[in-house]
C-alpha positions in Angstrom: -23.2 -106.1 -44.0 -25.9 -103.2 -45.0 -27.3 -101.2 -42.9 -30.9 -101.4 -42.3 -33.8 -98.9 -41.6 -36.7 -99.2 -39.8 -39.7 -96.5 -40.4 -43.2 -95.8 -39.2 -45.2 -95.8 -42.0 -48.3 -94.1 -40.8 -48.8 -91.2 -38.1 -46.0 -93.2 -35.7 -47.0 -95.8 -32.7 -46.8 -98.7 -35.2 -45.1 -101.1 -33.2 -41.1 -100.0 -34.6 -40.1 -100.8 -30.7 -41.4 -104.7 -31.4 -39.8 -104.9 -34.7 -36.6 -103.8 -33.7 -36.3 -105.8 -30.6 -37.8 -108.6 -32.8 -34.7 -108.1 -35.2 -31.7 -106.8 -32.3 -30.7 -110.7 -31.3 -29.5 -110.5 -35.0 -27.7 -107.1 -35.3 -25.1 -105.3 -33.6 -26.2 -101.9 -33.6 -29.2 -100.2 -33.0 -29.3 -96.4 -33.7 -32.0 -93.8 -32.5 -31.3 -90.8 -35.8 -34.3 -88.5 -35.3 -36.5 -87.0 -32.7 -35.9 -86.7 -29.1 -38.2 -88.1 -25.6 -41.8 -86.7 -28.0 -42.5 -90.2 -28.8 -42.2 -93.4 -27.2 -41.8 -97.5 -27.5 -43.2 -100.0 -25.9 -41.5 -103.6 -25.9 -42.5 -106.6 -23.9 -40.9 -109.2 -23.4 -41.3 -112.8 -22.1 -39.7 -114.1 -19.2 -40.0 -117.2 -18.0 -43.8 -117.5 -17.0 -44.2 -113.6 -17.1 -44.3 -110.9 -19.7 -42.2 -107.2 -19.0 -43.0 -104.1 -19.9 -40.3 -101.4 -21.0 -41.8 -97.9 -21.9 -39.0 -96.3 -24.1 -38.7 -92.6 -24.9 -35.2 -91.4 -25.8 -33.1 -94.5 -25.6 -33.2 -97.1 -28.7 -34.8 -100.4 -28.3 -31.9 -102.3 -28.6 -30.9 -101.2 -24.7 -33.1 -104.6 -24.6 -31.2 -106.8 -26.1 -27.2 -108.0 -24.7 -24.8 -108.0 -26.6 -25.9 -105.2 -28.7 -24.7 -101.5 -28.9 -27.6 -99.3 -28.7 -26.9 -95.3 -30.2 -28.3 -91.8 -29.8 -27.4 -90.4 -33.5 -26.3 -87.1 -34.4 -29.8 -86.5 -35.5 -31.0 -86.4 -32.2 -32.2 -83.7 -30.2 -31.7 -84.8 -26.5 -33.3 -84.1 -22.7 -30.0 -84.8 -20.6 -32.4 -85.1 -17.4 -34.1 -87.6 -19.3 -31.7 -89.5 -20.8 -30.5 -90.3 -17.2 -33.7 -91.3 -15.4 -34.2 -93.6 -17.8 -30.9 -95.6 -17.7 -31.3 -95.2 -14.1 -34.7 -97.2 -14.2 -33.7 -99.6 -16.7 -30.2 -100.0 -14.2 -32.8 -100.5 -11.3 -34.4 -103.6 -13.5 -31.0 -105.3 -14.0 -30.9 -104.2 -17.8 -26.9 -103.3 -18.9 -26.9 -99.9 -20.0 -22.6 -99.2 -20.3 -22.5 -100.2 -24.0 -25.0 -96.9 -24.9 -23.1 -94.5 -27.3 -24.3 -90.7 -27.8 -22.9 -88.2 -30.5 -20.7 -85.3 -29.5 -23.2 -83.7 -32.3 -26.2 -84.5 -31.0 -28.2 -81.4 -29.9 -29.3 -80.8 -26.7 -32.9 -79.7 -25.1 -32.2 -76.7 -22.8 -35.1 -75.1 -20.5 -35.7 -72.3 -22.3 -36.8 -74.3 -25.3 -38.9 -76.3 -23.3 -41.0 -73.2 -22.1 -41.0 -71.4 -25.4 -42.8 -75.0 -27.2 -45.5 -74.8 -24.0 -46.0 -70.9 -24.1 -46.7 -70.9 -28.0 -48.6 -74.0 -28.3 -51.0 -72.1 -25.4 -50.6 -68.9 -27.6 -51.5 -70.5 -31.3 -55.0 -71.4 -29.7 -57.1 -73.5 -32.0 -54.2 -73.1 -34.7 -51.7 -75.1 -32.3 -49.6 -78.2 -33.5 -50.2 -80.4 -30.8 -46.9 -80.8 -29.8 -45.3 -83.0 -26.2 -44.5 -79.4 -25.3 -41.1 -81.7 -24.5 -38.9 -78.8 -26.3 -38.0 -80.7 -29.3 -39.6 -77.9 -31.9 -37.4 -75.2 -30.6 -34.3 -77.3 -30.3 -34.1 -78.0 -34.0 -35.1 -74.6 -34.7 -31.5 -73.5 -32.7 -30.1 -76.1 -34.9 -30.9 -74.8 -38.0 -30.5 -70.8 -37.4 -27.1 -72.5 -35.7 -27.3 -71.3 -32.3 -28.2 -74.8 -31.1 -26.2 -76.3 -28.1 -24.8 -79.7 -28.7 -23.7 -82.4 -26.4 -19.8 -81.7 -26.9 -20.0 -78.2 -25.9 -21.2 -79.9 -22.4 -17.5 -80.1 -22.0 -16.3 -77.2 -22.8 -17.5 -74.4 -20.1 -16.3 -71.7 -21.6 -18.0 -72.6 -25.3 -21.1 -73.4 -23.4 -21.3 -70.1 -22.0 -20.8 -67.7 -24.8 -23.7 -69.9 -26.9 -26.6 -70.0 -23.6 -25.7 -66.2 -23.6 -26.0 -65.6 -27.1 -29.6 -67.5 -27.5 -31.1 -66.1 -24.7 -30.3 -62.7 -25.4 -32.8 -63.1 -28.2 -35.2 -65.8 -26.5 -35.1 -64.5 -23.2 -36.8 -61.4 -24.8 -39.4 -63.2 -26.7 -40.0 -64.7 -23.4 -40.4 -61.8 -21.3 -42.0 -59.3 -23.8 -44.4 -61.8 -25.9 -45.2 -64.4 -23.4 -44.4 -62.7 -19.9 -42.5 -65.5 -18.9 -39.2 -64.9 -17.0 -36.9 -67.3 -18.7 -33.6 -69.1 -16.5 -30.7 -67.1 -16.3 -27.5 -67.5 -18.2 -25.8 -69.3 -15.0 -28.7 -71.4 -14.0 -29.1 -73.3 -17.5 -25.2 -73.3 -18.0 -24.9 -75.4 -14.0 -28.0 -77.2 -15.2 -26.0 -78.7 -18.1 -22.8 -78.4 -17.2 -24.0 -81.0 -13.8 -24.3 -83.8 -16.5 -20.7 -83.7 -17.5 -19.0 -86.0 -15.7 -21.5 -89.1 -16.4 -22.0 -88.2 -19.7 -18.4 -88.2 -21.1 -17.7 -92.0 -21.0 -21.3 -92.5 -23.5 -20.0 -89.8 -25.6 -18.0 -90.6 -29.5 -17.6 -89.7 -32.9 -20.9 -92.1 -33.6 -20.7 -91.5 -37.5 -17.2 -93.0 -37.5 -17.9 -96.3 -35.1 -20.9 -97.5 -37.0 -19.2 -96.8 -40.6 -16.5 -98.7 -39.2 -18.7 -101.4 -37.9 -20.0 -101.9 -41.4 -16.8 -102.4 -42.5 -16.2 -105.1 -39.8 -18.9 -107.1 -41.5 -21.5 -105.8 -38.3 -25.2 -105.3 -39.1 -26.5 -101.7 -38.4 -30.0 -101.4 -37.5 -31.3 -97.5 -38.0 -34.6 -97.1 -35.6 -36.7 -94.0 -36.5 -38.8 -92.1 -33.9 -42.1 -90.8 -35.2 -43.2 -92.0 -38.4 -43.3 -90.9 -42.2 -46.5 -88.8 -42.3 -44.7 -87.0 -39.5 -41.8 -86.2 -41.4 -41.0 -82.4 -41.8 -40.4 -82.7 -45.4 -42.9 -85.3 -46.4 -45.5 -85.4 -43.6 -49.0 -83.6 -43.1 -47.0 -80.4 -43.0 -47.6 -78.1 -40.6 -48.8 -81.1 -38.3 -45.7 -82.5 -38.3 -42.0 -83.4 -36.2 -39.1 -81.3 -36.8 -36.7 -83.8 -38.0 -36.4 -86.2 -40.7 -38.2 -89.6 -39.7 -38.0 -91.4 -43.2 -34.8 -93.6 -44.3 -33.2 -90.7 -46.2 -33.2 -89.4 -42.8 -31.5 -92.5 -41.5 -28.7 -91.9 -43.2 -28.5 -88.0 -42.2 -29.5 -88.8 -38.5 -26.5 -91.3 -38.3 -24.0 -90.2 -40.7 -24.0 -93.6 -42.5 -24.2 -93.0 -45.9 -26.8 -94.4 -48.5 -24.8 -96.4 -50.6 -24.6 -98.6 -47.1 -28.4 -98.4 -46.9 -30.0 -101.5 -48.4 -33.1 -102.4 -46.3 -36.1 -100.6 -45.4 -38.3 -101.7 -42.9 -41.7 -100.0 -43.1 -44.2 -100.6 -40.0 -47.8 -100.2 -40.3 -50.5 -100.9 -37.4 -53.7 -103.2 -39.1 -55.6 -100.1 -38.7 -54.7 -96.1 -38.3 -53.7 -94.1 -35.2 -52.1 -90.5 -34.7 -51.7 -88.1 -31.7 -52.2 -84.5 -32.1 -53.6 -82.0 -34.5 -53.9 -82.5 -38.4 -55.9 -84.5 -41.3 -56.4 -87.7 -40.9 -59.2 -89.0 -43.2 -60.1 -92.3 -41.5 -60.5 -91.4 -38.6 -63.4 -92.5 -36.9 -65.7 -90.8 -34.2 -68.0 -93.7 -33.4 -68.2 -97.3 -31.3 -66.1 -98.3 -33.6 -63.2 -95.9 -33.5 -63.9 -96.3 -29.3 -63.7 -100.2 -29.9 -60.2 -99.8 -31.7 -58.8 -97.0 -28.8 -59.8 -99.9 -26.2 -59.0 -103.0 -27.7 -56.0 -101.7 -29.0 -54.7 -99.8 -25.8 -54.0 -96.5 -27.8 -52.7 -94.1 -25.3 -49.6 -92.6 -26.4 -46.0 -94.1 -24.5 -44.8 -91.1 -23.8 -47.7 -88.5 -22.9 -50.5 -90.5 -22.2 -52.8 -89.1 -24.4 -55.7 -90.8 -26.3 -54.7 -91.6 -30.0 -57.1 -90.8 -32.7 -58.4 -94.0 -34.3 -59.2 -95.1 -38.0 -59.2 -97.6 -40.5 -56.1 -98.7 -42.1 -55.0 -96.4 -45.1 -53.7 -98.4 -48.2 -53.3 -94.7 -49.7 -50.5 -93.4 -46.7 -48.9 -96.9 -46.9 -48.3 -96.8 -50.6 -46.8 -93.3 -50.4 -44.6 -94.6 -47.3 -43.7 -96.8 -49.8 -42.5 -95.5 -52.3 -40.9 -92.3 -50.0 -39.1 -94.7 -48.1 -38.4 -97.1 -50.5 -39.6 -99.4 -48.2 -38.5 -103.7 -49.0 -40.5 -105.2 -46.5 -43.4 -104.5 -44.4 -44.2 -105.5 -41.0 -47.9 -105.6 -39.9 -48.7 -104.9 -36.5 -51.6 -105.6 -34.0 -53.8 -107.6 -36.4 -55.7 -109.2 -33.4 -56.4 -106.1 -32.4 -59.2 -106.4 -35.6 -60.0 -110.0 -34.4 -64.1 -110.3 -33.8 -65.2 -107.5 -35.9 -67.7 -108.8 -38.8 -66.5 -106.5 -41.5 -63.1 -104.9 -41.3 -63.4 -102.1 -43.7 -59.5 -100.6 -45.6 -59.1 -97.4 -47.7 -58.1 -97.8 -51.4 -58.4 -94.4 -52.4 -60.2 -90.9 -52.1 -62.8 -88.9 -53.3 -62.2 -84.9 -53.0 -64.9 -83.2 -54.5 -66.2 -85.8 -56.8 -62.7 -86.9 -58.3 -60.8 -90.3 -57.0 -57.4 -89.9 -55.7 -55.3 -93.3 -55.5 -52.2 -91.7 -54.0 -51.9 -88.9 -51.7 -53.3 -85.7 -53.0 -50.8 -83.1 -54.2 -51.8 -80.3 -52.1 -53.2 -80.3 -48.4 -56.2 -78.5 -49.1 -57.2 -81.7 -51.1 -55.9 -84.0 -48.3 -58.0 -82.2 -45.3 -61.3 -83.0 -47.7 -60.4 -86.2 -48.4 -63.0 -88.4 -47.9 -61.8 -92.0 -47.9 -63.2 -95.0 -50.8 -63.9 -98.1 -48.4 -62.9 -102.0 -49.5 -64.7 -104.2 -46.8 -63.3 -107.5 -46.0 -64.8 -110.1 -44.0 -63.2 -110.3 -40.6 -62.9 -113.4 -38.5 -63.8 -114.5 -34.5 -61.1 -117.3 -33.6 -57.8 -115.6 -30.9 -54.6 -115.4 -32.8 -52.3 -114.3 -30.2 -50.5 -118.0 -30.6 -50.5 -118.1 -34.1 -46.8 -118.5 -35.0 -47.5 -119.5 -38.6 -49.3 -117.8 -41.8 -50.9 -121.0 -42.0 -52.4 -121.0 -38.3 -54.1 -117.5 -38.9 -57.4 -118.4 -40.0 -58.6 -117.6 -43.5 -60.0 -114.7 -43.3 -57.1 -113.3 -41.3 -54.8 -114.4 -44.1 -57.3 -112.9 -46.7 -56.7 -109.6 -44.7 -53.2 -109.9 -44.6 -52.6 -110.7 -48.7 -54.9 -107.7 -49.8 -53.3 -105.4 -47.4 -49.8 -106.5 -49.4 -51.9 -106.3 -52.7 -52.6 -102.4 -52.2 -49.8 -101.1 -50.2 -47.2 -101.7 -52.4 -44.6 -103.8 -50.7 -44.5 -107.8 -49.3 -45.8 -107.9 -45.8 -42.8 -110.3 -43.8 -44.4 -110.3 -40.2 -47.4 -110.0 -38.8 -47.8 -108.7 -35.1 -51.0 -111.0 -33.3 -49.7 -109.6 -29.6 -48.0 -107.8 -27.5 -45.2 -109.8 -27.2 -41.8 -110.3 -28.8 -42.9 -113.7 -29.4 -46.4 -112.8 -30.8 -45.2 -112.5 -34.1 -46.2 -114.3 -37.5 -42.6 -114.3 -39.8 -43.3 -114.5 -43.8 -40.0 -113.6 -44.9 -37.2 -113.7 -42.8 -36.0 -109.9 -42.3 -32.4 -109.7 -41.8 
């Protein structure tokens, strides 16, 4: 079997916990391969006469589902005190948690990371990213100038002592001099790490070579991305962006599957616009309407809590996740969210100083004056939260749903109408 790769295709929060739990009765894997506990997925699921709620952050979403083997991917950067409260509270609900894999490569989130993303967001002022201030900036930043810490040096004391004392001989002076903050001594972040040793080394393998091998079995292999594709460091709203690869070319680099194996991409967009932190984002709206949207749709970020800026939905940013992603099907979140609205206006395109932009502008300059071109569509007034069938959305909802497709340049195979795993609308079968 392929692997298969599911990506935000907006700002993140689209809903990629609901479609991979929607998909993980059906696969064998599920792989976290970017990002670390700076974004979060929510996933409820029906039981009996009740719903549950699971607030993800670092684990993947197939933790949910038996019989499948959730992983934390090379491409990870992880928070060991983290990691463990939240297998401890999913352990405390009656969810199995011994079949979670880590990678001996994955990097790991020290303290000193997480005070140096907190003292320079506070220092860049107005100019500041908007970061979790969770560490996860810093942490790749060690992995690239290679001074990073990664899980299998956990188990080696003498490794992970010569590599805290070479970082902090460097950041424990930016600390101290630039920020006048006294950073934790060599000892007390090597006994901080080194205290997770002995529960960590039974999750701990060569990842790469168990899901390649997998794959070979005839297993499917589901790739989950944290953040989204206008987050991505490469292809995002750079500078307000993550700092690891969240599109499928980063599946394959997060997981060390290759992309020959990669045949699916899933693309998740929300029936309207969201994103968290700094940056352009030209439908956003500051009105009722943008209020009604935050409300309706319970946009407060998993993780931190925060309010989510709220817009239209963007056939522009969903075309380019698209085509950067390669996306084969798309999977359309919250559309009762939009239910009761008259008019339920989408961007086709922009206008940046008098000239119309179908696809994203070239340069960001163009992209922060963006000012979006409106389609309106009519919007409808029945509930669709037990719709189970295209044909029981009611027209308009389906007219939504087929011009969306039309513009954003890939079929649309299920539509979210609720919370729920089961609140879901299924075109085309995914997997």
């Amino acid at each position: 079997m392929p692997a298969i790769a599911i990506i935000g295709a907006q700002w993140g929060d689209e809903g990629k916990g609901k479609a991979t739990d929607l998909l993980g009765s059906r696969v064998d894997y599920v792989v976290k391969f970017n990002g670390g506990n700076n974004a979060g997925h929510t996933v409820v699921i029906d039981r009996g006469d009740k719903q549950e709620k699971y607030a993800l952050h670092l684990l993947p979403s197939g933790i949910l589902t038996p019989g499948c083997t959730p992983v934390i991917g090379n491409g990870v950067v992880v928070d060991l005190a983290v990691l463990f409260e939240e297998l401890e509270g999913l352990d405390a609900r009656g969810v199995d948690t011994s079949r979670l894999r880590v990678s001996a490569n994955a990097h790991v989130i020290a303290d000193y990371n997480r005070t140096l993303d907190k003292v320079t967001e506070r220092f860049l002022g107005s100019r500041r990213i908007g970061t979790t201030g969770r560490g996860i900036g810093p942490t790749y930043a060690d992995k690239m100038n290679r001074v990073g810490i990664r899980i299998q040096d956990i188990f080696d004391e003498k490794i992970l002592r010569q590599k805290v004392e070479g970082v902090l001989d460097l950041k424990g002076q930016i600390l101290t001099k630039v920020y006048n903050r006294r950073p934790a001594t060599v000892d007390e972040t090597v006994e901080e790490l080194l205290a997770y040793a002995e529960r960590l080394a039974p999750m701990v393998s060569d990842t790469g070579l168990l899901l390649n091998q997998a794959l070979d079995r005839g297993e499917t292999v589901l790739l989950e991305a944290g953040q989204a594709t206008l987050l991505d460091v490469d292809h995002g709203t750079y500078p307000f962006v993550t700092s690891s690869s969240a599109t499928s070319g980063g599946a394959c680099t997060g997981s060390g599957i290759p992309p020959t194996r990669l045949e699916q991409v899933i693309g998740i967009v929300k029936a309207y616009t969201t994103r968290v932190g700094e940056g352009p984002f030209p439908t956003e709206l500051h009105d009722d309407a943008g209020e009604h949207l935050r409300k309706v749709g319970a946009e407060f970020g998993t993780t931190t809590g925060r309010p989510r800026r709220c817009g239209w939905y963007d056939a522009v940013i969903a075309r380019y996740a698209a085509r950067v992603n390669g996306v084969t099907d798309f999977v359309l979140t919250k559309l009762d969210v939009l239910t009761g609205l008259e008019r339920v206006p989408v961007c086709v395109a922009y206008d940046v100083d008098g000239t119309r932009h179908d696809e994203m502008p070239v340069n960001q300059t163009d992209f922060h004056h963006a000012v979006p071109i409106y389609e309106y569509l009519d919007g409808w007034w029945e509930d669709i939260s037990g719709a189970r069938t295209f044909a029981d959305l009611p027209a308009n909802a389906r007219r939504y749903v087929e011009a969306v497709e039309e513009m954003s340049g890939a079929r649309i195979s299920a539509v979210g109408v609720g919370p729920s795993r089961a609140a879901t609308v299924v075109r085309h079968e995914l997997i």
